[in-house]
PAVOBA-936012 format. One line per 3 residues: number of its first residue (from 1); their letters; for each residue x, y, z of N, C-alpha, C. Coordinates in nm, 2 decimals, always signed. Layout:
residues N
NUM) a) X/Y/Z/X/Y/Z/X/Y/Z  ... $
This chain:
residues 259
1) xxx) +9.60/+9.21/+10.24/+9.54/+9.08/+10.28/+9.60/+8.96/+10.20  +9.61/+8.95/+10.06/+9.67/+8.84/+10.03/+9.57/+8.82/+9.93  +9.59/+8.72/+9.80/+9.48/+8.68/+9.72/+9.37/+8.54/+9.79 $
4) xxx) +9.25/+8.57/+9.76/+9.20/+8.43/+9.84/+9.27/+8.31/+9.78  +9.28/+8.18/+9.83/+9.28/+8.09/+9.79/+9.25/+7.96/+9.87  +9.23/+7.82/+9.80/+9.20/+7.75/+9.87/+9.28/+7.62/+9.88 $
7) xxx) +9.33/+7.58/+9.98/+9.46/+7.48/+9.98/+9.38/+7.36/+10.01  +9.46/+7.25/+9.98/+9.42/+7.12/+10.03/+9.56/+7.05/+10.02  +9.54/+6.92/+10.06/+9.68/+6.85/+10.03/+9.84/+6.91/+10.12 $
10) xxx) +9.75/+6.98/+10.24/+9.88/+7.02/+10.31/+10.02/+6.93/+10.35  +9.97/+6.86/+10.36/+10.11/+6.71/+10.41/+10.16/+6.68/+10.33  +10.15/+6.69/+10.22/+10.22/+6.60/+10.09/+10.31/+6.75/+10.03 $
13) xxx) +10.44/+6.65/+9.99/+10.57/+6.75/+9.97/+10.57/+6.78/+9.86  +10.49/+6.83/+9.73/+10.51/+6.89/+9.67/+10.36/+6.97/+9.59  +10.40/+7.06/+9.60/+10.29/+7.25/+9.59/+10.29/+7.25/+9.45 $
16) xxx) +10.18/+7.24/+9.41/+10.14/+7.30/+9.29/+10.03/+7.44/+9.29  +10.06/+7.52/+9.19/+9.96/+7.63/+9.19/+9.88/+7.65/+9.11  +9.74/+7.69/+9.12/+9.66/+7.67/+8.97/+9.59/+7.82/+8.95 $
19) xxx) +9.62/+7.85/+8.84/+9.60/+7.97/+8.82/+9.49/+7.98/+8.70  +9.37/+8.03/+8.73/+9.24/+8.05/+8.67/+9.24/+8.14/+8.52  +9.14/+8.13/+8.45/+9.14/+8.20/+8.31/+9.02/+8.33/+8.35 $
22) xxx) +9.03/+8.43/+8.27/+8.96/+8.53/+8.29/+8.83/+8.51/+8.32  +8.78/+8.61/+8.39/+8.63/+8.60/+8.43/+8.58/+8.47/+8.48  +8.71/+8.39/+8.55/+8.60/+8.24/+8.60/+8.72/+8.31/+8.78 $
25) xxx) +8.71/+8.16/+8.82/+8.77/+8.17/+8.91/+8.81/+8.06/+8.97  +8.87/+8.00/+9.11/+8.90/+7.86/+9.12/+8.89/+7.74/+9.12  +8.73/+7.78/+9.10/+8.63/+7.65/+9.10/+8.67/+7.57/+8.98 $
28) xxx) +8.73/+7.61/+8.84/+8.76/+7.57/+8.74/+8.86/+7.47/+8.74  +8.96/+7.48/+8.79/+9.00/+7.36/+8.85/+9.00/+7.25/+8.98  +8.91/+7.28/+8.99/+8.79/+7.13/+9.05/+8.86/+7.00/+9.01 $
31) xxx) +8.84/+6.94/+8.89/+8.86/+6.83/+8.85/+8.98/+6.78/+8.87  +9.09/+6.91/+8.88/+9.22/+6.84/+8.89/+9.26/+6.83/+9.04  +9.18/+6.91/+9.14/+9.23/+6.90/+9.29/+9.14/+6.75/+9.33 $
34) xxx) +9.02/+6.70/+9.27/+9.00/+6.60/+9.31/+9.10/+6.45/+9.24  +9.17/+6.52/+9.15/+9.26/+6.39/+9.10/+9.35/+6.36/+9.19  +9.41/+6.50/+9.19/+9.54/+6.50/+9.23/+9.60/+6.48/+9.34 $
37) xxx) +9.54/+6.38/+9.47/+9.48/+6.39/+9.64/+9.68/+6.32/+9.67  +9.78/+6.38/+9.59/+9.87/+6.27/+9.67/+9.99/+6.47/+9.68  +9.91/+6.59/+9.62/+10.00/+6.67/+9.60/+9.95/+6.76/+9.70 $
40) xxx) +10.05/+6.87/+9.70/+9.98/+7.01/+9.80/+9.93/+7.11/+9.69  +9.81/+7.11/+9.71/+9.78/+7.16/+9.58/+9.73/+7.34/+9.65  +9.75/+7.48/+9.57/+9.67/+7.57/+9.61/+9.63/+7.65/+9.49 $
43) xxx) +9.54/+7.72/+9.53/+9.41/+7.75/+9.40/+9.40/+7.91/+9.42  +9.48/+7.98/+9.39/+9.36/+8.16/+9.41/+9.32/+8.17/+9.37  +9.21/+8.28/+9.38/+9.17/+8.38/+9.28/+9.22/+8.45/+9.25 $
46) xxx) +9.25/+8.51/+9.13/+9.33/+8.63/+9.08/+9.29/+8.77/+9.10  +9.37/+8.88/+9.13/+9.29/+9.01/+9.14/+9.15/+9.07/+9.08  +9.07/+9.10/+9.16/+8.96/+9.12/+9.13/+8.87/+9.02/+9.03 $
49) xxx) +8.84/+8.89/+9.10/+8.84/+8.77/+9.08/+8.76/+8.73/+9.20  +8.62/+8.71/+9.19/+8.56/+8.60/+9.29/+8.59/+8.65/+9.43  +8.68/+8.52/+9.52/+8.71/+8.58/+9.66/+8.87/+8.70/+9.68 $
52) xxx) +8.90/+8.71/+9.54/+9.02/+8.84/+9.56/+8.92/+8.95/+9.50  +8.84/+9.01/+9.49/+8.74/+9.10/+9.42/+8.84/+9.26/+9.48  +8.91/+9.24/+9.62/+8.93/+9.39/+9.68/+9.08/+9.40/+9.65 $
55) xxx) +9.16/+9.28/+9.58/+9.30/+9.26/+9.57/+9.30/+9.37/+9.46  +9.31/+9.48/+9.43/+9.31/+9.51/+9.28/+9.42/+9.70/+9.26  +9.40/+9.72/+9.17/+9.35/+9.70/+9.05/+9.43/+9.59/+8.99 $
58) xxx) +9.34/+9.47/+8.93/+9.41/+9.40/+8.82/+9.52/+9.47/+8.72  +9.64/+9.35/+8.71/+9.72/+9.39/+8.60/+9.76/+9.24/+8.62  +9.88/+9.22/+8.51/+9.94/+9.06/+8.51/+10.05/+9.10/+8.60 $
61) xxx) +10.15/+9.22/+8.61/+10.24/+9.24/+8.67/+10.21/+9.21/+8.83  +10.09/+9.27/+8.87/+10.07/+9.27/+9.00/+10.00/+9.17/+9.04  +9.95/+9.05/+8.99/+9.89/+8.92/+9.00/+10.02/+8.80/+8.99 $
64) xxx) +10.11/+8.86/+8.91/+10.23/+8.78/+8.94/+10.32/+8.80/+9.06  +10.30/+8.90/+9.10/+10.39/+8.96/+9.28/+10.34/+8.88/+9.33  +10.14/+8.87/+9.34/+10.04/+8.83/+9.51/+10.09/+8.65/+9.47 $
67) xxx) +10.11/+8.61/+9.38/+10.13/+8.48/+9.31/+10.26/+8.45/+9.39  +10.31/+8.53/+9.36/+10.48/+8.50/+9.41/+10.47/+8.52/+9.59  +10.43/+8.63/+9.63/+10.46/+8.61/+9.76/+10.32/+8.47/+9.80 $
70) xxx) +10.24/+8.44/+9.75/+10.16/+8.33/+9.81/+10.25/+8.21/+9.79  +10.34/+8.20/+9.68/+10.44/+8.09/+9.67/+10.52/+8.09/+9.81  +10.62/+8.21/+9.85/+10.63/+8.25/+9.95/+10.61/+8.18/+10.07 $
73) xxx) +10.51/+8.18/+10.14/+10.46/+8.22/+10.23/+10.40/+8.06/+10.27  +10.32/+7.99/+10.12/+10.26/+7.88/+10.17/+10.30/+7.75/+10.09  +10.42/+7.76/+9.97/+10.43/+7.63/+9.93/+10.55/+7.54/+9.97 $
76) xxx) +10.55/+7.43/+9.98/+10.63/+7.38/+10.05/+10.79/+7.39/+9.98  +10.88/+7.49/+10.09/+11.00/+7.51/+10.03/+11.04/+7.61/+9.97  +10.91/+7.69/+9.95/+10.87/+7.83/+9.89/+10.90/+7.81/+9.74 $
79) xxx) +10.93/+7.70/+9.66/+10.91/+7.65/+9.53/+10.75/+7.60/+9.48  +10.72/+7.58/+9.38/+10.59/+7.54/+9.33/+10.60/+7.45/+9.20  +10.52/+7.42/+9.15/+10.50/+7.38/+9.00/+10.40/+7.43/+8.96 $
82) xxx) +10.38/+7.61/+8.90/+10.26/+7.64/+8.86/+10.22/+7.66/+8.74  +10.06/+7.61/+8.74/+9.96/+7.56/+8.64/+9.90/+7.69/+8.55  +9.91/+7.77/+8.47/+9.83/+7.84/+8.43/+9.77/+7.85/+8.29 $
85) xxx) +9.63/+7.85/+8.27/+9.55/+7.85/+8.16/+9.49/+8.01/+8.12  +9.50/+8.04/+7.99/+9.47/+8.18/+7.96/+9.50/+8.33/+8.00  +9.41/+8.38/+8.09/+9.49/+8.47/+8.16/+9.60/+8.42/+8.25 $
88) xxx) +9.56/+8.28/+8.30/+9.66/+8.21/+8.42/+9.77/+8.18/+8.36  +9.82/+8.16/+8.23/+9.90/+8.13/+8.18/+10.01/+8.24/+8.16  +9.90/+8.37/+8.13/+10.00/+8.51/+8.14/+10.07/+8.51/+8.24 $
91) xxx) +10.00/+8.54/+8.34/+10.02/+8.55/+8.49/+10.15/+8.48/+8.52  +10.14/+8.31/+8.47/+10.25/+8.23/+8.53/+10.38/+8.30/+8.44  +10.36/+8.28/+8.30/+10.51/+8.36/+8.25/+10.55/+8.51/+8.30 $
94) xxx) +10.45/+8.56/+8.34/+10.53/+8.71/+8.42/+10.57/+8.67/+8.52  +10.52/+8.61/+8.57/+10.63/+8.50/+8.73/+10.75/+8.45/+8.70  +10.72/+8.38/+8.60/+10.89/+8.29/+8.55/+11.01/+8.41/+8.52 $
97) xxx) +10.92/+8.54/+8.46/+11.03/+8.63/+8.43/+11.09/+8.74/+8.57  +11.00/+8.72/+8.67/+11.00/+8.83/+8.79/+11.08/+8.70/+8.89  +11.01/+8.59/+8.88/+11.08/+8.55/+8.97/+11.08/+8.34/+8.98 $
100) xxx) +11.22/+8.29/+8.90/+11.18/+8.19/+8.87/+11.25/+8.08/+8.95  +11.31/+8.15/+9.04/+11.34/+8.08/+9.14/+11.24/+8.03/+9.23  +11.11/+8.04/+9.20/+10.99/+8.03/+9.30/+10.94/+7.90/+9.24 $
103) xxx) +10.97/+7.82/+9.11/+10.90/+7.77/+9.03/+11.00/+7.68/+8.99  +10.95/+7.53/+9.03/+10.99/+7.44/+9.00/+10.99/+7.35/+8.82  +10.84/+7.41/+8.83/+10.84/+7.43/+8.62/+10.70/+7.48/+8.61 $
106) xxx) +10.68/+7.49/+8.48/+10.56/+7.53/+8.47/+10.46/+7.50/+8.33  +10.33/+7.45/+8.38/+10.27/+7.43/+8.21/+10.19/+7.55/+8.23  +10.12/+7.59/+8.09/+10.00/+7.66/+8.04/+9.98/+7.60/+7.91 $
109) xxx) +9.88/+7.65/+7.91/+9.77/+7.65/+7.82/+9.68/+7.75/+7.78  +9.69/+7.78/+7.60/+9.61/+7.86/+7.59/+9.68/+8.02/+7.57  +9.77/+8.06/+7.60/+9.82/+8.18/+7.65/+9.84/+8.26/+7.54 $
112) xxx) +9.77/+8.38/+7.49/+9.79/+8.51/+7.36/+9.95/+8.56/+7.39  +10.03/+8.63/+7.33/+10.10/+8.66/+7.31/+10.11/+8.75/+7.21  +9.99/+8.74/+7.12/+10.00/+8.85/+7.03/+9.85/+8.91/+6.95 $
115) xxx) +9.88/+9.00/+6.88/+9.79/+9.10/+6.85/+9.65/+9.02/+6.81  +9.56/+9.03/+6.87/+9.44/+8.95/+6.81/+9.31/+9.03/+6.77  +9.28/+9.02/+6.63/+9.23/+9.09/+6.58/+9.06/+9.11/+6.61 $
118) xxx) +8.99/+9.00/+6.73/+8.87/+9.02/+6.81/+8.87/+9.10/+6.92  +8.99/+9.17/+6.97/+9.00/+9.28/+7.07/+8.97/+9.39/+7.01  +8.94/+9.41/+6.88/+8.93/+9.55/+6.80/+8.74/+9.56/+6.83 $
121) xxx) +8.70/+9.46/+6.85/+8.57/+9.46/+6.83/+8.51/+9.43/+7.00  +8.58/+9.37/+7.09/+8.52/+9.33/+7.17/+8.56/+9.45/+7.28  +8.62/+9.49/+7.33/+8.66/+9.62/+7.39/+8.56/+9.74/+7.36 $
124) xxx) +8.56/+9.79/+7.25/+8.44/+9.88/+7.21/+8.35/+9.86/+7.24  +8.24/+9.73/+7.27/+8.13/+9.72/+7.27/+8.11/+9.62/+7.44  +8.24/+9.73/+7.51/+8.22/+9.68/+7.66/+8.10/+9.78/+7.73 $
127) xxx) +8.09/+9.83/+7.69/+7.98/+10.00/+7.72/+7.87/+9.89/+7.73  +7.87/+9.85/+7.62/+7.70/+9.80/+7.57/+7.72/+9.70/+7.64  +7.77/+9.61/+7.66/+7.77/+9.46/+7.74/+7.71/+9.48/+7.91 $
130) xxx) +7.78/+9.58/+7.93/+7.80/+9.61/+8.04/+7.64/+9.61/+8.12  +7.57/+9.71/+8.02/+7.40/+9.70/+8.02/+7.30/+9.60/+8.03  +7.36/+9.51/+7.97/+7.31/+9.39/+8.00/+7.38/+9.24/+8.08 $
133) xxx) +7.48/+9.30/+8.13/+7.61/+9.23/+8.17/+7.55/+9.08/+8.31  +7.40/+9.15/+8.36/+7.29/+9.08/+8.47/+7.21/+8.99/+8.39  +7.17/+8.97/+8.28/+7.08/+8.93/+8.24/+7.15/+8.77/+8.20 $
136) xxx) +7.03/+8.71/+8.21/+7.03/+8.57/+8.23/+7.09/+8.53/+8.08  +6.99/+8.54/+7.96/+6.99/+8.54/+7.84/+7.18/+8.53/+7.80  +7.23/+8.68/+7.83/+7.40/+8.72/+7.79/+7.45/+8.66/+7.87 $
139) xxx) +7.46/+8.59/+8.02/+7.56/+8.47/+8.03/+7.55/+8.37/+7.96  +7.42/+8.33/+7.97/+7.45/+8.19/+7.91/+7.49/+8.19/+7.79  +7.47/+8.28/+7.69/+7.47/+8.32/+7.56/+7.72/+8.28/+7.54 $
142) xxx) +7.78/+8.31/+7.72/+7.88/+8.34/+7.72/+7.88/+8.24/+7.74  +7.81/+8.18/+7.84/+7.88/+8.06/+7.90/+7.89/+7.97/+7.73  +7.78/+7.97/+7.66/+7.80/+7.85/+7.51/+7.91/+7.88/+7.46 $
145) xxx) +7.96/+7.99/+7.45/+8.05/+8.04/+7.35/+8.19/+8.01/+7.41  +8.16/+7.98/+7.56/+8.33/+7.95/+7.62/+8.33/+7.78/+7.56  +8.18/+7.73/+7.56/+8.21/+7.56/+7.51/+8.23/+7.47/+7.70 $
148) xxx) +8.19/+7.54/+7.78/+8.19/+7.51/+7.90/+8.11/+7.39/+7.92  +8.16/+7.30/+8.03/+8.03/+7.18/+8.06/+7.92/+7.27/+8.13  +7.77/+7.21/+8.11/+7.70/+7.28/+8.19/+7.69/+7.27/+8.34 $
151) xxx) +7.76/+7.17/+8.39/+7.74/+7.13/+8.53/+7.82/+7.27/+8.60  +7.86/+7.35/+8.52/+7.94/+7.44/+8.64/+7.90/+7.57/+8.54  +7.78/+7.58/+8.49/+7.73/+7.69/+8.50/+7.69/+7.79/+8.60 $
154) xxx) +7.63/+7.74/+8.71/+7.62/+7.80/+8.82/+7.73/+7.90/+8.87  +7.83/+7.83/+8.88/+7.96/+7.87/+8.92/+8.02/+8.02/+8.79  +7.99/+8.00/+8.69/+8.03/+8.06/+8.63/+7.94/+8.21/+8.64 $
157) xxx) +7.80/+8.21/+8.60/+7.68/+8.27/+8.65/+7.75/+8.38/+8.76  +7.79/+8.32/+8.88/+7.78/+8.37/+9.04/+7.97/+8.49/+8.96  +8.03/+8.40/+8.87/+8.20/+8.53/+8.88/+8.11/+8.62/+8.78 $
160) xxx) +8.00/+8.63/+8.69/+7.97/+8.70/+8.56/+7.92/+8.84/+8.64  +7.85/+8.78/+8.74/+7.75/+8.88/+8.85/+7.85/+8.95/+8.89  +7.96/+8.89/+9.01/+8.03/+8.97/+9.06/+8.13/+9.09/+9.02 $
163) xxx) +8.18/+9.03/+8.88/+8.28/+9.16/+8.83/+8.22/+9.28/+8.75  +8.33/+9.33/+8.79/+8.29/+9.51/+8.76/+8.30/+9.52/+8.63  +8.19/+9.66/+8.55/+8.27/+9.68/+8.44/+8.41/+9.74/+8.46 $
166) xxx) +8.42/+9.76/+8.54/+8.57/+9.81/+8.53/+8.69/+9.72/+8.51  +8.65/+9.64/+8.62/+8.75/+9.51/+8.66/+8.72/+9.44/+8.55  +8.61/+9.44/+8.47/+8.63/+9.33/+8.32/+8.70/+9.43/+8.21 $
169) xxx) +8.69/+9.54/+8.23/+8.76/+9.63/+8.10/+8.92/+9.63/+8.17  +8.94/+9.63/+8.28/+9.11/+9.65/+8.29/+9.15/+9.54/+8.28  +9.08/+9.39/+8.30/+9.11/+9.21/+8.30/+9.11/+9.21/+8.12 $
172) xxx) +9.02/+9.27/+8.05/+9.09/+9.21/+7.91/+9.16/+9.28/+7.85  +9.19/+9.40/+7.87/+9.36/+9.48/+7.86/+9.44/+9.41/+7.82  +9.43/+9.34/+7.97/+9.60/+9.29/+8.03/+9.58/+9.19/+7.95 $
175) xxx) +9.46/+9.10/+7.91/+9.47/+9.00/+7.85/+9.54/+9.04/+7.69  +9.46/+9.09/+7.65/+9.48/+9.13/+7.48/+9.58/+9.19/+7.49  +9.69/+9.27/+7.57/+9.79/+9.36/+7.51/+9.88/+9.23/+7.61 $
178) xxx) +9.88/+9.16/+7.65/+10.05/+9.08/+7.73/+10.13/+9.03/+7.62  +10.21/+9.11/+7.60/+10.37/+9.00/+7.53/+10.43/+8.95/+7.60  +10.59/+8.86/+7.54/+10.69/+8.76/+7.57/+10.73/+8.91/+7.70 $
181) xxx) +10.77/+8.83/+7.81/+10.85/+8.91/+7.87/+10.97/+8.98/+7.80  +11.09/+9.05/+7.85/+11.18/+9.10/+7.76/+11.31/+9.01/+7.81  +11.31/+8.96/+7.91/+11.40/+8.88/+8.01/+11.35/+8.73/+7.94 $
184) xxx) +11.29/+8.69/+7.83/+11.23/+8.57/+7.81/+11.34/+8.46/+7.78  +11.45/+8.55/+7.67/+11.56/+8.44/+7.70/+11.66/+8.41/+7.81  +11.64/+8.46/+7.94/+11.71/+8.42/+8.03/+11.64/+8.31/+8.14 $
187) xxx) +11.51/+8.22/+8.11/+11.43/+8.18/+8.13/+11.47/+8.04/+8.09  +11.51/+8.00/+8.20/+11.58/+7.85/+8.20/+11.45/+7.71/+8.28  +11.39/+7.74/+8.33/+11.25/+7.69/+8.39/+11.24/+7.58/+8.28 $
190) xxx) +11.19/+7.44/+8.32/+11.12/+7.38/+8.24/+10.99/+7.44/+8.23  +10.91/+7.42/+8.09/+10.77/+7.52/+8.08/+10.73/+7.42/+7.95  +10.60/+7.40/+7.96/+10.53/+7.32/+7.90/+10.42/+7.43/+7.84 $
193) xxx) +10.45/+7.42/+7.67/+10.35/+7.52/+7.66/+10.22/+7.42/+7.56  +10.08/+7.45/+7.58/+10.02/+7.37/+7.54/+9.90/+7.46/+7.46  +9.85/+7.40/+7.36/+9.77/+7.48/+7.29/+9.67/+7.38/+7.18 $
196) xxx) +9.55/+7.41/+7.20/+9.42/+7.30/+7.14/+9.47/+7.28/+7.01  +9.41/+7.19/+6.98/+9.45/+7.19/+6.81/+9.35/+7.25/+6.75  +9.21/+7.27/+6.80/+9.10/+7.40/+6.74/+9.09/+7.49/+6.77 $
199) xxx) +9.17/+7.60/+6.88/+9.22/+7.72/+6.91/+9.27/+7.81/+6.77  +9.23/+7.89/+6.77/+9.26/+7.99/+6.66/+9.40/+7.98/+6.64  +9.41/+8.04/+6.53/+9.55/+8.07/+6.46/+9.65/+8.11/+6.56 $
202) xxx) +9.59/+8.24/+6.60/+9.69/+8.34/+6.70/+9.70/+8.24/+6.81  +9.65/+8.17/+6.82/+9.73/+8.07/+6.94/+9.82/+7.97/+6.90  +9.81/+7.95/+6.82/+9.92/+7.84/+6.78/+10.08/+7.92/+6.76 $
205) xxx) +10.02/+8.08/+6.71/+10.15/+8.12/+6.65/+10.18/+8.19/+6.79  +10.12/+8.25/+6.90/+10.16/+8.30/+7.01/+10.27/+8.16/+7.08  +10.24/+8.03/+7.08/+10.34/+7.92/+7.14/+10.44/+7.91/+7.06 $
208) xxx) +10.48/+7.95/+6.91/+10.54/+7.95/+6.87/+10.63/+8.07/+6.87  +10.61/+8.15/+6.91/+10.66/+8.27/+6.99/+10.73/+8.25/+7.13  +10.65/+8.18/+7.18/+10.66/+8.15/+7.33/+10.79/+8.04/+7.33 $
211) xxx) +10.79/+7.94/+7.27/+10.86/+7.83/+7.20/+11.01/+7.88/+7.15  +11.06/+8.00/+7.06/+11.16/+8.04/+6.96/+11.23/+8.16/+7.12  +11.17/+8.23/+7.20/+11.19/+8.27/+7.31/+11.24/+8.23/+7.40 $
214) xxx) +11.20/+8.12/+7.43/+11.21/+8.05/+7.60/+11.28/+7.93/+7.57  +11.40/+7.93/+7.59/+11.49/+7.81/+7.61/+11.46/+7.69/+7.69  +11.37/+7.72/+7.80/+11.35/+7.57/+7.84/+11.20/+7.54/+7.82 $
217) xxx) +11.14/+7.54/+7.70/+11.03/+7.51/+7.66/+10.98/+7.43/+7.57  +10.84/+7.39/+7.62/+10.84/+7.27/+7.48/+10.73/+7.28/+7.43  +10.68/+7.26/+7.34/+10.52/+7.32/+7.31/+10.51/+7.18/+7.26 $
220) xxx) +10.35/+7.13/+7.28/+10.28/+7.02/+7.20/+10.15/+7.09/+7.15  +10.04/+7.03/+7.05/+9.95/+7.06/+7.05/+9.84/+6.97/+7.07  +9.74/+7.00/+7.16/+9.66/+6.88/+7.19/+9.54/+6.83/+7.07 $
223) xxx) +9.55/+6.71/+7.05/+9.46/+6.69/+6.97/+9.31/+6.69/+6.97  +9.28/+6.79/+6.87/+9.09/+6.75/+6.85/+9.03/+6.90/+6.97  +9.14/+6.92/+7.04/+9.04/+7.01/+7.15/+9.06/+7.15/+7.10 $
226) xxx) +8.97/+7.20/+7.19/+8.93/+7.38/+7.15/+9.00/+7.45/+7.29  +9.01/+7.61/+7.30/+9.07/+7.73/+7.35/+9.06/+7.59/+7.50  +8.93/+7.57/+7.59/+8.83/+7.58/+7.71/+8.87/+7.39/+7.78 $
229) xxx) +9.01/+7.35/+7.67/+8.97/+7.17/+7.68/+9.04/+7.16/+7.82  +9.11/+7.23/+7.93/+9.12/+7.17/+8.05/+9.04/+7.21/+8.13  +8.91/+7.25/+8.12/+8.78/+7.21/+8.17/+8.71/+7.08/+8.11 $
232) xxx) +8.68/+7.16/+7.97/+8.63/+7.03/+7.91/+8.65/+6.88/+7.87  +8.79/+6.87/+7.92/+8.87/+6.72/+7.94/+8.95/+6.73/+8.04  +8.91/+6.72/+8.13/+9.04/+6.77/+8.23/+9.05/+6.61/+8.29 $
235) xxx) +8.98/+6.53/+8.25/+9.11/+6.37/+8.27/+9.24/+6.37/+8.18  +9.22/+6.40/+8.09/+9.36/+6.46/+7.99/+9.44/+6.54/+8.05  +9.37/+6.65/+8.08/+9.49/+6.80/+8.16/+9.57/+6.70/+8.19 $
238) xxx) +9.45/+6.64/+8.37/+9.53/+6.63/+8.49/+9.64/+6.47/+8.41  +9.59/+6.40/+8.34/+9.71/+6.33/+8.32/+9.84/+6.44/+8.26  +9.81/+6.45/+8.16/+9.92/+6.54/+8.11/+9.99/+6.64/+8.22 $
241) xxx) +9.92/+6.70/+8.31/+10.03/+6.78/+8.43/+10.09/+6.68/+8.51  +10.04/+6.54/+8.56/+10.09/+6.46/+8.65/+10.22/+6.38/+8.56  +10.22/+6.33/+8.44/+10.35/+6.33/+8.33/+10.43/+6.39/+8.32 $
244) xxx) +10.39/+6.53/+8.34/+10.51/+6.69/+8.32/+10.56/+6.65/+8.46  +10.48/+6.69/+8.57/+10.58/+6.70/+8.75/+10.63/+6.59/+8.73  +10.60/+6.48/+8.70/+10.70/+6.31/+8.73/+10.77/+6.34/+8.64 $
247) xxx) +10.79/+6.34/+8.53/+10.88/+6.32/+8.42/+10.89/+6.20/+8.35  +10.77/+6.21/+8.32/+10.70/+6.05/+8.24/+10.67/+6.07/+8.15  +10.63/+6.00/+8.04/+10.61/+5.99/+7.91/+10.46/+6.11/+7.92 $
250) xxx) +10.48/+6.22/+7.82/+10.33/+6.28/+7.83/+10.21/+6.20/+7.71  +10.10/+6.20/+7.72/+9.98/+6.13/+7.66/+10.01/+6.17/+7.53  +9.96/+6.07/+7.43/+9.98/+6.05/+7.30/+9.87/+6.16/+7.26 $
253) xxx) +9.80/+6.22/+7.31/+9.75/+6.31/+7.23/+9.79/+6.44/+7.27  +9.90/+6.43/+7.31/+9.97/+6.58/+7.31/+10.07/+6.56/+7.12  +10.08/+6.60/+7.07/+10.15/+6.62/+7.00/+10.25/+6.76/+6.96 $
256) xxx) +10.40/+6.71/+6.95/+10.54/+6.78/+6.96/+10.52/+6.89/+6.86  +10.46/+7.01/+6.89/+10.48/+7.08/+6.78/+10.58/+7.13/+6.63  +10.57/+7.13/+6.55/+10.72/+7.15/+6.46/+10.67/+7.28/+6.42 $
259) x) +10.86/+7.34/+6.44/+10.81/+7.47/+6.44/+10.98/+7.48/+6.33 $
């Protein structure tokens, strides 16, 4: 069947793709499809995700194929400019490496790349989560800890319900174990890699990985924000992505990482 997703902006000649962070789904970028009314914009859900729940079993490898043939099939020219945050950000570099002729450039945000030492602890105690995985108390308890606005709690509430313990134990796998592709230096793509400036360690040093790998890359770090800021500022994202596709000056609170 295809991954769901939701298009707007059909007339306008240039496709962007926005690719979701774990356990949420497309509703998350909201803010930027109401900015962005001059682009063709398309939104999936990722395997076993919301309205792809039967696309599965999740992996990044196979979320980057349904990605690529949806590039395929619906963006204009079969090129894109895709968006990815977290897991979405994995997702888009396994694309750049499988198939980068589909991709006209690409930012993320956020993206692991290496060993993180809260997977030792949160994996084990998916059993136990899982038991209480319905209850009101342990979302919201998640929703605070993602640092989410409340207005889209609801939304978040309705992806917590729907996924499986399965489909959340095989989704943070893929999350906690993705490295640099191996093809990473053949990777000529402009790619915009972005990372909070209160994001943990392992994210700054995963861009800097990402960064010393990928020849056409640039990393900044955004000022003052945490893991969750293209929700939580996403007047910032969406300027900062509309800078990257034109090739305009990006916002002064990106700053050029030194590495």
């Amino acid at each position: 069947m295809g991954l769901y997703v939701e298009e707007t902006g059909q007339k306008n000649k240039t496709s962007i793709v926005f690719l979701h962070a774990e356990g949420t789904s497309g509703w998350m970028w909201q803010p930027q499809i109401d900015q962005l009314t001059g682009y063709h914009c398309l939104v999936p859900d990722l395997p076993e995700h919301r309205g792809s729940l039967i696309e599965g079993p999740f992996s990044i490898s196979n979320s980057a194929e349904k990605v690529a043939e949806l590039i395929k099939k619906k963006a204009h020219g079969a090129r894109a400019h895709v968006v990815g945050f977290s897991l979405g950000g994995q997702v888009a570099l396994q694309l750049l490496s499988i198939a980068p002729e589909l991709t006209e450039s690409t930012v993320v945000s956020g993206v692991l790349v290496r060993s993180y030492l809260e997977s030792k602890f949160i994996l084990p105690l998916l059993k136990l989560y899982v038991l209480f995985k319905h209850h009101n108390f342990l979302i919201r308890a998640s929703f605070r800890r993602y640092g989410i606005p409340e207005k889209y709690f609801e939304e978040f509430k309705k992806d917590s319900l729907l996924i499986t313990p399965e489909s959340l134990s095989r989704i943070l796998k893929e999350n906690y174990n993705f490295r640099i592709p191996a093809n990473a230096s053949n990777i000529e793509t402009r790619l915009l890699l972005l990372v909070g400036e209160k994001e943990p360690d392992v994210m700054f040093m995963s861009n800097l990985d990402l960064y010393s790998a990928i020849p056409g890359s640039q990393g900044f770090l955004v000022s003052g924000m945490k893991h969750y800021w293209p929700i939580q500022e996403p007047a910032l994202f969406t300027k900062s992505l509309r800078a990257w596709i034109e090739n305009k000056s990006l916002p002064k609170e990106l700053i050029r990482m030194s590495y």
